[in-house]
N, C-alpha and C positions, 0 to 999 in steps of 0.2 A: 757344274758346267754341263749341257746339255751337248751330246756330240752331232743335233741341230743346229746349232747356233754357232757361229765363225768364235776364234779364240779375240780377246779384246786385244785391237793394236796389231793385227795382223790384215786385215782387212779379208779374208779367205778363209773360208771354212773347208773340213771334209766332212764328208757324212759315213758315220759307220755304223753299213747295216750289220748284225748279227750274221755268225753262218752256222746256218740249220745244223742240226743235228742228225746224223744219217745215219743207219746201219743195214749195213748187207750181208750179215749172218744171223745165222737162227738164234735168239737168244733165248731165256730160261723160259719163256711166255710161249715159246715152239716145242718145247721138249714134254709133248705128252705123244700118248699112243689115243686115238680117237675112235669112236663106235660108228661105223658107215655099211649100208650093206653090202652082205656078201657079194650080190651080182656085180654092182657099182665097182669094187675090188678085182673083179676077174677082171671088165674092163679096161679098169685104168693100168691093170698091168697087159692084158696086149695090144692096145693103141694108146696108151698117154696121156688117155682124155683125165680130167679133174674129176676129184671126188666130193662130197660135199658131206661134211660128219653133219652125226646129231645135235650137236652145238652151232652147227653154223659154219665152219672152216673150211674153206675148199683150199682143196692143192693136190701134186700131184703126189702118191704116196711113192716112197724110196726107200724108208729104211726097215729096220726091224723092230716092232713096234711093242717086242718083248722085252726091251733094252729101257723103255720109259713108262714112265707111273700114268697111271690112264687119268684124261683130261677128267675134271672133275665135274663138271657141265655137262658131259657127255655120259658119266654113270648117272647123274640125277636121271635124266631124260630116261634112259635106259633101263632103271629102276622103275621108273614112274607108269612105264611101258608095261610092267607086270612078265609076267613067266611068256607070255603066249606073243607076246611081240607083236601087238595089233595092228600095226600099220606097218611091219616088214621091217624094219629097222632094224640094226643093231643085231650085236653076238661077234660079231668080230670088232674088232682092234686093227687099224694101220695105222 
């Protein structure tokens, strides 16, 4: 039975949509420390602004970024960057 389609002999249907699936905490996919640079880090800790890792992730930093295993996306990149840091990137962790 499709929950489209009325039940037979009732003459009325209901339709049942699905309900989403939400989450409003940080889950296991959140819990790295990320490579962004240093200046972008002084900022966003004295006005708030977002930061944007080497992987790609903006957000604003808050915790202690010693506490979690570094994104794995964010050492390739970082590695791949060589000793000298060509483009300013990376060296720190938030």
């Amino acid at each position: 039975m499709s929950t489209l389609e009325p039940e037979r002999g009732t003459g009325t249907g209901t339709l049942v949509e699905p309900t989403p699936q939400t989450s409003h905490g940080d889950g296991d996919h959140e819990r790295f420390a990320h490579y962004v640079q240093k200046d972008k880090i002084m900022a966003s800790a004295l006005d708030g602004t977002p930061v944007v890792a080497l992987c790609g992730k903006v957000w604003v930093p808050g915790r202690d970024p010693k506490k979690y295993p570094v994104c794995p996306m964010c050492k390739e990149i970082y590695e791949s960057m060589g000793a000298g840091g060509d483009d300013g990137k990376g060296g720190d962790k938030k």
